[in-house]
C-alpha positions as CSV (number, residue, x, y, z in Angstrom):
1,X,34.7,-71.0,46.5
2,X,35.2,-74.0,44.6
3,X,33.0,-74.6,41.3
4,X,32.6,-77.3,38.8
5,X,33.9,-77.5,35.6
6,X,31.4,-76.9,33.7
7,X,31.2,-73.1,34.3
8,X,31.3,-71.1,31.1
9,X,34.9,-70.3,29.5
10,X,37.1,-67.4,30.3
11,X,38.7,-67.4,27.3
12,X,39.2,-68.7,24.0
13,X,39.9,-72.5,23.6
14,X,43.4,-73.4,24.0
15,X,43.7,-77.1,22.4
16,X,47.0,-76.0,20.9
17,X,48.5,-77.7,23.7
18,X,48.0,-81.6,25.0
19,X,47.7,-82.8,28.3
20,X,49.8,-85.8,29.7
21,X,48.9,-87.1,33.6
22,X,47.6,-83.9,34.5
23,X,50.2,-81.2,33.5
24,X,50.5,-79.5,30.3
25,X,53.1,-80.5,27.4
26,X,55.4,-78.1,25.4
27,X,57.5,-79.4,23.3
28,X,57.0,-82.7,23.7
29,X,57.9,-82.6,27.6
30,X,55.6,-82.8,30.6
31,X,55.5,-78.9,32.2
32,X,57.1,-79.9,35.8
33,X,60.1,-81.9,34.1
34,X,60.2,-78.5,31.6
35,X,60.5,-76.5,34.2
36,X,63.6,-79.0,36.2
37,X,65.5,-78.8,32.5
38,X,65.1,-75.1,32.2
39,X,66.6,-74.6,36.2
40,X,64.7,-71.5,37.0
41,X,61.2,-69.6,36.7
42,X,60.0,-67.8,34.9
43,X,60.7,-68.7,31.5
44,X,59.0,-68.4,28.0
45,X,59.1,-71.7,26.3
46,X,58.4,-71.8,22.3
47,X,57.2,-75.1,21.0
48,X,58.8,-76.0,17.3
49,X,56.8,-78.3,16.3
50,X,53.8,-75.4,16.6
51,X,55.9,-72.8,14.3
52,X,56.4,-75.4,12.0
53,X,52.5,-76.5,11.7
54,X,51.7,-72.9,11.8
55,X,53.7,-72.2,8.5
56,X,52.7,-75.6,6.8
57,X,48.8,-74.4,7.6
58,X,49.8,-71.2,6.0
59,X,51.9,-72.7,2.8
60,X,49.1,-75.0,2.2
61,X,46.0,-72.1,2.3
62,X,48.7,-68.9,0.3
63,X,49.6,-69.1,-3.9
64,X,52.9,-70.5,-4.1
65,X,53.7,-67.3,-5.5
66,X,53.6,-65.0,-2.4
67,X,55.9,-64.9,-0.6
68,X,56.0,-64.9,3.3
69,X,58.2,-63.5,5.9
70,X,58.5,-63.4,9.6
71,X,58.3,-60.2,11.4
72,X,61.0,-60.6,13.7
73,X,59.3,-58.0,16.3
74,X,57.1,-60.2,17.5
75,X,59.6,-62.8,18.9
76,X,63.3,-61.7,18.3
77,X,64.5,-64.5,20.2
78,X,67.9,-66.2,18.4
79,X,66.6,-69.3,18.4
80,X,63.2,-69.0,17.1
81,X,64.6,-66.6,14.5
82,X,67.2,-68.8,13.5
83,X,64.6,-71.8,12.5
84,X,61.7,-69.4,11.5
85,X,64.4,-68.4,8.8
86,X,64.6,-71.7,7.6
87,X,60.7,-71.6,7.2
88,X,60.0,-68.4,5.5
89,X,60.9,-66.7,2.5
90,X,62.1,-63.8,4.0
91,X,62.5,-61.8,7.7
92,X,61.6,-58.5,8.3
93,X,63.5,-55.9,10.5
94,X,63.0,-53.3,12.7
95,X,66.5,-52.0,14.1
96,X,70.1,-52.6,13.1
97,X,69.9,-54.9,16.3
98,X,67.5,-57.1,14.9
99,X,69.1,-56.9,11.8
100,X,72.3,-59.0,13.2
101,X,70.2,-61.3,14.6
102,X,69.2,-62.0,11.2
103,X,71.9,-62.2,9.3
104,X,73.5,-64.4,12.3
105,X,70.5,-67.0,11.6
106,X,71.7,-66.9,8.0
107,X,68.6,-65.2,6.3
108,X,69.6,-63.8,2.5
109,X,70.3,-60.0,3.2
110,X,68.2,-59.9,-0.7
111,X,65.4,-61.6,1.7
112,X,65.3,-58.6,4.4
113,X,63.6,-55.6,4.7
114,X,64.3,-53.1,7.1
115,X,61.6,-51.1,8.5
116,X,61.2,-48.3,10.9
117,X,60.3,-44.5,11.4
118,X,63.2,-43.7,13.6
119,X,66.4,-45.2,11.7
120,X,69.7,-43.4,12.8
121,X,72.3,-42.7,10.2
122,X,74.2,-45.6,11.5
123,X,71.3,-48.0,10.9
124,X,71.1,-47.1,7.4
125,X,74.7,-47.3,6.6
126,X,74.6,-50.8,8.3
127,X,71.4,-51.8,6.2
128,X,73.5,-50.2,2.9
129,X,76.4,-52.2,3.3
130,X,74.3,-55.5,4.3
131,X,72.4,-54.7,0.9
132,X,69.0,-55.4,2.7
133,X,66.2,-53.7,1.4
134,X,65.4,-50.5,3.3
135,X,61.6,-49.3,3.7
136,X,61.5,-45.5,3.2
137,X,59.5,-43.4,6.2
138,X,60.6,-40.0,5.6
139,X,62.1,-37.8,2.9
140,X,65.2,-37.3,5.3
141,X,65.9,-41.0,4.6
142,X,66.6,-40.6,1.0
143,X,69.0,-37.4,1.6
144,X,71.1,-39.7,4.4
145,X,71.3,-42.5,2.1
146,X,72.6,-40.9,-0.8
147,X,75.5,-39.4,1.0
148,X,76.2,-43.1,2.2
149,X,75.8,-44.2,-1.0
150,X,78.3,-41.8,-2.0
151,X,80.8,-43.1,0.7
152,X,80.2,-47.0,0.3
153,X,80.4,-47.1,-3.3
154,X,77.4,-49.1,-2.9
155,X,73.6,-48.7,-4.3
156,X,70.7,-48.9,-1.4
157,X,67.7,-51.0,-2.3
158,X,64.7,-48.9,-1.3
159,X,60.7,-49.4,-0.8
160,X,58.1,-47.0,0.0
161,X,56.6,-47.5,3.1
162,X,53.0,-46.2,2.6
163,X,50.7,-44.5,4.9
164,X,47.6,-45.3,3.2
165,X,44.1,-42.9,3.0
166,X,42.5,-45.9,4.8
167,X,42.8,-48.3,7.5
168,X,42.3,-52.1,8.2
169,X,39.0,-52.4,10.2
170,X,38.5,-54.0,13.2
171,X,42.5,-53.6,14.0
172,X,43.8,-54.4,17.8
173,X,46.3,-51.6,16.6
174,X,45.9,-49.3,13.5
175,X,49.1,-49.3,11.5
176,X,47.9,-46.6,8.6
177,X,45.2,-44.0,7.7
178,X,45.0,-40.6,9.0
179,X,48.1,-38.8,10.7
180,X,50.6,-41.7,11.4
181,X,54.4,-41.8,12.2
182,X,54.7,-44.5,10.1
183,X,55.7,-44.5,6.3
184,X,55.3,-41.7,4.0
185,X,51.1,-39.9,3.6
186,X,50.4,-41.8,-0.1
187,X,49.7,-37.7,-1.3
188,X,53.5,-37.2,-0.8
189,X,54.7,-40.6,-2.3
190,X,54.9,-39.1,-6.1
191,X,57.3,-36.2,-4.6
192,X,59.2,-39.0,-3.0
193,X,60.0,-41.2,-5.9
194,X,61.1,-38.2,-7.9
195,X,63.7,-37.6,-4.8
196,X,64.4,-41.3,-5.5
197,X,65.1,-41.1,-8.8
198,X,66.9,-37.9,-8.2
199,X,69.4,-39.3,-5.4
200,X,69.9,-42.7,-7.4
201,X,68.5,-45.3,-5.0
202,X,67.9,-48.6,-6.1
203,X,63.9,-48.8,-6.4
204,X,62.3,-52.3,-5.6
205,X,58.7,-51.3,-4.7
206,X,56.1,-50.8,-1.8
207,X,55.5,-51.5,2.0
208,X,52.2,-51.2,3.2
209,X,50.6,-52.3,6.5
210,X,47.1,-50.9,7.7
211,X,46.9,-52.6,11.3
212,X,47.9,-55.9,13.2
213,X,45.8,-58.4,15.1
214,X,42.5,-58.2,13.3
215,X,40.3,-61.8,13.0
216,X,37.9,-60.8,10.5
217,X,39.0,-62.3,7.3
218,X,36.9,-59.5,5.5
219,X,38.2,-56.4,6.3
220,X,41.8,-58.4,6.4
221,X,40.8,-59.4,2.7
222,X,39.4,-55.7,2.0
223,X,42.9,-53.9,2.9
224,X,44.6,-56.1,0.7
225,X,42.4,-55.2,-2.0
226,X,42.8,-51.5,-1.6
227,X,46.6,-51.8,-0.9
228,X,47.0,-54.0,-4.0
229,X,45.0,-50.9,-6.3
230,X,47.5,-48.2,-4.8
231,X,50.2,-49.8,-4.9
232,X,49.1,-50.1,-8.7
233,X,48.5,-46.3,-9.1
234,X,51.4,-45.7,-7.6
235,X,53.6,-48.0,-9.7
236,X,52.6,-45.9,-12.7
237,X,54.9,-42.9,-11.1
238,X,57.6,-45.5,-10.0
239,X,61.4,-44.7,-11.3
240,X,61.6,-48.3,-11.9
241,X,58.9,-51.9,-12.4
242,X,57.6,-52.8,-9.1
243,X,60.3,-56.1,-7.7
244,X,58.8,-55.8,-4.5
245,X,54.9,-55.6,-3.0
246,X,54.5,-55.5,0.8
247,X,50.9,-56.5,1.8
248,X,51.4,-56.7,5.0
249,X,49.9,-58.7,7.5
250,X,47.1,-58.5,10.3
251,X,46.1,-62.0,11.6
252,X,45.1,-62.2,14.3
253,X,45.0,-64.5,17.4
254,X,42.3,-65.6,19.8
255,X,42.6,-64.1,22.9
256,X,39.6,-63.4,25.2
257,X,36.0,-65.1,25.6
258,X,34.1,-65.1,22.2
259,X,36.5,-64.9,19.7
260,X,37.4,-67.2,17.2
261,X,40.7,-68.5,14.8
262,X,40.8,-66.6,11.5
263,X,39.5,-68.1,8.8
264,X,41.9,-68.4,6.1
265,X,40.4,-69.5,3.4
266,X,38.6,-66.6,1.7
267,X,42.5,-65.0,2.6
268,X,43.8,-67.4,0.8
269,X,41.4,-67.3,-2.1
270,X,41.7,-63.3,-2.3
271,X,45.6,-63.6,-2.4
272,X,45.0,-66.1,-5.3
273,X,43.1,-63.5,-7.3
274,X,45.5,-60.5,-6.3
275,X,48.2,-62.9,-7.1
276,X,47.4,-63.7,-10.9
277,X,46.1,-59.9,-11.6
278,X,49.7,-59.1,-10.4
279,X,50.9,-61.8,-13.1
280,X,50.0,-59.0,-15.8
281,X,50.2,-55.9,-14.0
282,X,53.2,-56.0,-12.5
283,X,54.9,-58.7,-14.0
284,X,58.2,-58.1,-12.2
285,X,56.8,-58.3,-8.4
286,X,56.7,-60.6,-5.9
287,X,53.8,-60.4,-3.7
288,X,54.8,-60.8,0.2
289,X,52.9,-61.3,3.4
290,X,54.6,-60.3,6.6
291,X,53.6,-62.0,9.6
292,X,54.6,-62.1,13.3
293,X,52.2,-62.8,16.0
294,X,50.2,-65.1,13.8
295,X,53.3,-67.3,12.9
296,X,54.8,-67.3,16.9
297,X,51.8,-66.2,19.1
298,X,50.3,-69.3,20.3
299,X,53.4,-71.6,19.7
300,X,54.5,-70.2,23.6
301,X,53.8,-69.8,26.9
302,X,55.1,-68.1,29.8
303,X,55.5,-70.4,32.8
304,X,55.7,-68.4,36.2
305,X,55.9,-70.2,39.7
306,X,53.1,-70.0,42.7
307,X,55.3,-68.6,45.8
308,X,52.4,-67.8,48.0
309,X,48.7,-67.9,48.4
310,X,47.3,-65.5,50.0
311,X,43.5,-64.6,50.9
312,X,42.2,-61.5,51.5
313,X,38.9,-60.6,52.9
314,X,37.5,-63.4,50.6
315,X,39.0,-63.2,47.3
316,X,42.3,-65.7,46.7
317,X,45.5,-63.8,45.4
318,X,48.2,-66.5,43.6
319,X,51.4,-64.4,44.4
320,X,54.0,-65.7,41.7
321,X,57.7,-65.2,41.1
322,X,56.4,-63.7,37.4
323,X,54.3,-60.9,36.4
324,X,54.3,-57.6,34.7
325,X,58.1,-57.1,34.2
326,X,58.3,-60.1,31.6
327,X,54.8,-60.4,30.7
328,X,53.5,-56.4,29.8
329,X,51.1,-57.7,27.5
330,X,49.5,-60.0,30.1
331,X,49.0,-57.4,32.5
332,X,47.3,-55.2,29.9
333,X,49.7,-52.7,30.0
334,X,50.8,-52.8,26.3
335,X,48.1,-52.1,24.1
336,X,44.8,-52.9,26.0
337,X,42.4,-49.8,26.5
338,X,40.0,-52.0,28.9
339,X,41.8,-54.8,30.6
340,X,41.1,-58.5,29.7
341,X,42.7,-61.8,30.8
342,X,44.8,-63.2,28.4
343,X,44.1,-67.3,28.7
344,X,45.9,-69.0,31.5
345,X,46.0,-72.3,33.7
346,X,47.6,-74.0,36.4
347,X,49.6,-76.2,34.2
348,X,50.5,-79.0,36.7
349,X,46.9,-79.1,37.4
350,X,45.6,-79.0,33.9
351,X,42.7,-81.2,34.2
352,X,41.9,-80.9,38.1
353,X,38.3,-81.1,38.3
354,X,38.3,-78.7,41.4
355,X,38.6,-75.1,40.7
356,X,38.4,-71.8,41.9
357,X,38.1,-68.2,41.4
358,X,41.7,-66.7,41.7
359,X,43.5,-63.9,40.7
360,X,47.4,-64.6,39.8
361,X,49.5,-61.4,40.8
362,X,53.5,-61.1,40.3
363,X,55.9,-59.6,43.0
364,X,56.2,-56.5,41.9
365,X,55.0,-53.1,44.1
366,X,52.5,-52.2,41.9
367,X,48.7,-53.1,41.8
368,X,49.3,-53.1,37.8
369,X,51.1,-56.5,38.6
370,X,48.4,-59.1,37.8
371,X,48.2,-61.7,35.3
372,X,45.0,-63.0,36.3
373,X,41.9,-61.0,37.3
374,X,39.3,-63.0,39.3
375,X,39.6,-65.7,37.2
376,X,38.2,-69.5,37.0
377,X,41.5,-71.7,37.8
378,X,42.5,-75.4,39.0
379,X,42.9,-74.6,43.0
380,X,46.9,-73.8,43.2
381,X,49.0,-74.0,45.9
382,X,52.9,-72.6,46.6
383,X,54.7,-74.4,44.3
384,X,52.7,-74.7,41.4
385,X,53.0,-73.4,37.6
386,X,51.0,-70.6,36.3
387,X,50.6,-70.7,32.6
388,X,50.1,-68.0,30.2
389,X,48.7,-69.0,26.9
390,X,49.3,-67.0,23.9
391,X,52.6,-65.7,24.6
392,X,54.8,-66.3,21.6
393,X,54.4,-63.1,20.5
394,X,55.4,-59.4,22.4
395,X,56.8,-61.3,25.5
396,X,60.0,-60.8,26.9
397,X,61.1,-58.6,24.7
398,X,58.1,-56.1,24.9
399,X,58.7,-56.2,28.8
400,X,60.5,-53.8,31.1
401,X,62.6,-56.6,32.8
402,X,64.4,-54.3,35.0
403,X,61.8,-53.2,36.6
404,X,62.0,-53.0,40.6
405,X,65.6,-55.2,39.9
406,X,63.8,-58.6,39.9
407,X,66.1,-61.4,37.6
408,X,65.2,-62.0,34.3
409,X,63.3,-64.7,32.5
410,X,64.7,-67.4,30.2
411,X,63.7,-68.6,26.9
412,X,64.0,-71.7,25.8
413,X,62.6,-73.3,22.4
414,X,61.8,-76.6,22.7
C-alpha cells in the first residue's frame, strides 16, 4: 500500500547526502552513473569530501593540543586509511595486518599504537621492530617482549591498556568495567609497571577506552573525567613521566528513529579543561582521542541492486543482489540485542513522492538475510539501487563475505 510522504520518519535524518534529479550523490557523482563506474553491485562507496569535513568539524570544536587518531577498525580499507592518515595525528591498530596497512599509507610508526588482547608473538616482534607503540593487555606481554627485545637489540615502547573500575554510560558496546578481556583490571596495573620496569620496556603511558557509540555528551564527558583522574593516580607509580594519554573515544552516530548527532561542544570544552590541568600534571603527555566510526561512519554507503520483487500474501519483499554477507551490521547480526533498521533508501528514487512499505532482503538462504524490515521506501522495482546509510563504519570488513559462496563487494572512495 502506497502512502504519502508525510508519514513519520523511520530513522534518523540523513541530509549528509544531496540529491540531484532524483538519485542520491556520493562523491560528487549521481548514484546510477556511480554504480556504471564502479562495474558491479554491491559496493561500499566512501565520500572524501565527508571524512575531510568530519575531521575539520572535529579540529575546529578539540584544543589544539590533543591529539586525534583514526581507529583503523572501523574502516581498514587502503584507501580511506591512506588519506585519513594524512588527516589525523596518528592511527591506531589492531593486528599486525592492519599494521601494514598503516605503515603502507605512510603513518609515522612514533604515531601508532597497537592494540589488542590476543597479540601472537609474531605480532609483537613485528610491532618491536616497526617501533610502534604497543598497548599492554596481559602480563604475558611483557615476558614475550623482553625476550624479543633481547633478540632485536631494540627497546619496545609500551602503554597500559586499562580496564577501568567503571564504565561509559549509555554505551552501544561497553569497552571497560567489571570482568573484561580487554587491558589489564586497574588493581593489577601497579604489579604491572614494576614488571615493566623490571623487563626494561620503554614506558610512554596509558590506553583507556570505556565503550564505543554512545551520543550523550555527558556520560562521554564523565569517562573522560574519571579516566583522566586515574590515569593521574596511576602516573604516580609509573617507571617513567606519562608521554602518552589514551582517552579513548565513544561518539557515536545516529542510527534509528529518535536519536540525535552528538553534541560536541560541552566535549570540546571538557577536553579544554582536562587539557590545561594536564599542562601541570603531566607536563610531558600528549592527550589523544581515538576515533573510528565517528570519523568514517556516515561518510558511506552500501549500494546493493533490486533483482526481484516479490509479494507475498501482502507484504512486498525487495530481493537484492546484497545483504547480510557484506552488510552484518545492517542485518543486526553484529551487535544489536533487538533488531532495528539501520536508515536506507531507494537511491535512484530519492525524492519519489510515492512510497511503500517494503522489506529489502539479500539472496542468501537464511531468514537473517534482511536489510530492511517492513519499512517506509520509494516503490522499487528490479533494477533499482538500495541504499544503506550509515555504513562507513564495520562494513565489509565486519562481514562474513564467504558466506553461501556469493562474490564479494567492492569499495571504492570517491
Amino acid at each position: 500500500m502506497s502512502v504519502t510522504e508525510r508519514q513519520l520518519p523511520v530513522h534518523a535524518p540523513m541530509n549528509q547526502f544531496a540529491v540531484r534529479g532524483g538519485e542520491l550523490v556520493v562523491g560528487g557523482e549521481c548514484l546510477s552513473l556511480l554504480a556504471a563506474r564502479v562495474g558491479q553491485t554491491p559496493f561500499y562507496a566512501y565520500d572524501r569530501a565527508l571524512l575531510r569535513e568530519r575531521v575539520a568539524t572535529l579540529r575546529h570544536v578539540l584544543p589544539p593540543t590533543v591529539k586525534l587518531h583514526y581507529a583503523m577498525k572501523a574502516n581498514p580499507m587502503p584507501a580511506v586509511v591512506g588519506l585519513m592518515a594524512g588527516l589525523v595525528d596518528g592511527v591506531d591498530v589492531a593486528s599486525a595486518g592492519e599494521l601494514k596497512v598503516a605503515l603502507d599509507a605512510g603513518t609515522k610508526p612514533h604515531e601508532i599504537s597497537f592494540a589488542g588482547p590476543g597479540k601472537r608473538d609474531a605480532e609483537l616482534r613485528q610491532a618491536v621492530a616497526s617501533r610502534v607503540l604497543i598497548n599492554l593487555e596481559s602480563f604475558r606481554e611483557v615476558a614475550v617482549l623482553q625476550a624479543i627485545c633481547s633478540q632485536l637489540g631494540l627497546p619496545a615502547r609500551v602503554a597500559v591498556r586499562v580496564n577501568p573500575d567503571f564504565e561509559l554510560k549509555g554505551s552501544g558496546m561497553k569497552m571497560g568495567g567489571g570482568p573484561k578481556q580487554f587491558g589489564v583490571d586497574v588493581e593489577q596495573i601497579p604489579a604491572l609497571l614494576v614488571s615493566i620496569a623490571r623487563a626494561g620496556l620503554a614506558f610512554e603511558g596509558f590506553h583507556l577506552f570505556a565503550g564505543s557509540q554512545n551520543l550523550r555528551a555527558e556520560s562521554i564527558c564523565e569517562a573522560q573525567q574519571k579516566s583522566y583522574e586515574l590515569a593521574l593516580r596511576l602516573a604516580q607509580q609509573a617507571p617513567a613521566p606519562v608521554r602518552f594519554l589514551n582517552l579513548g573515544g565513544g561518539f557515536g552516530i545516529p542510527y534509528f528513529p529518535g536519536e540525535q548527532p552528538l553534541d560536541l561542544a560541552p566535549i570540546g570544552d571538557n577536553l579544554a579543561r582536562l587539557a590545561q590541568r594536564a599542562q601541570a600534571e603531566l607536563p610531558d603527555a600528549s592527550l589523544v582521542i581515538e576515533l573510528g566510526r565517528y570519523l568514517v561512519g556516515e561518510a558511506g554507503v552500501y549500494v546493493t541492486r533490486v533483482v526481484d520483487r516479490k509479494v507475498s500474501r501482502g507484504q512486498v519483499y525487495l530481493v537484492a543482489d546484497g545483504g547480510l554477507h557484506h552488510h552484518l551490521a545492517a542485518s543486526g547480526n553484529f551487535g544489536q540485542v533487538v533488531r532495528k533498521n539501520y536508515p536506507v533508501t531507494v537511491g535512484n528514487r530519492a525524492d519519489a513522492r510515492e512510497r511503500e512499505t517494503a522489506s529489502v532482503v539479500g539472496p542468501l538462504c537464511t531468514p537473517l538475510d534482511l536489510l530492511a524490515d517492513r519499512m517506509t521506501l520509494p516503490v522499487a522495482q528490479a533494477g533499482d539501487l538500495v541504499v544503506v546509510f550509515q555504513s562507513g563504519a564495520y562494513g565489509a570488513s565486519a562481514s562474513p563475505q564467504g558466506f553461501l559462496g556469493h562474490p564479494a563487494c567492492l569499495e571504492v572512495l570517491v
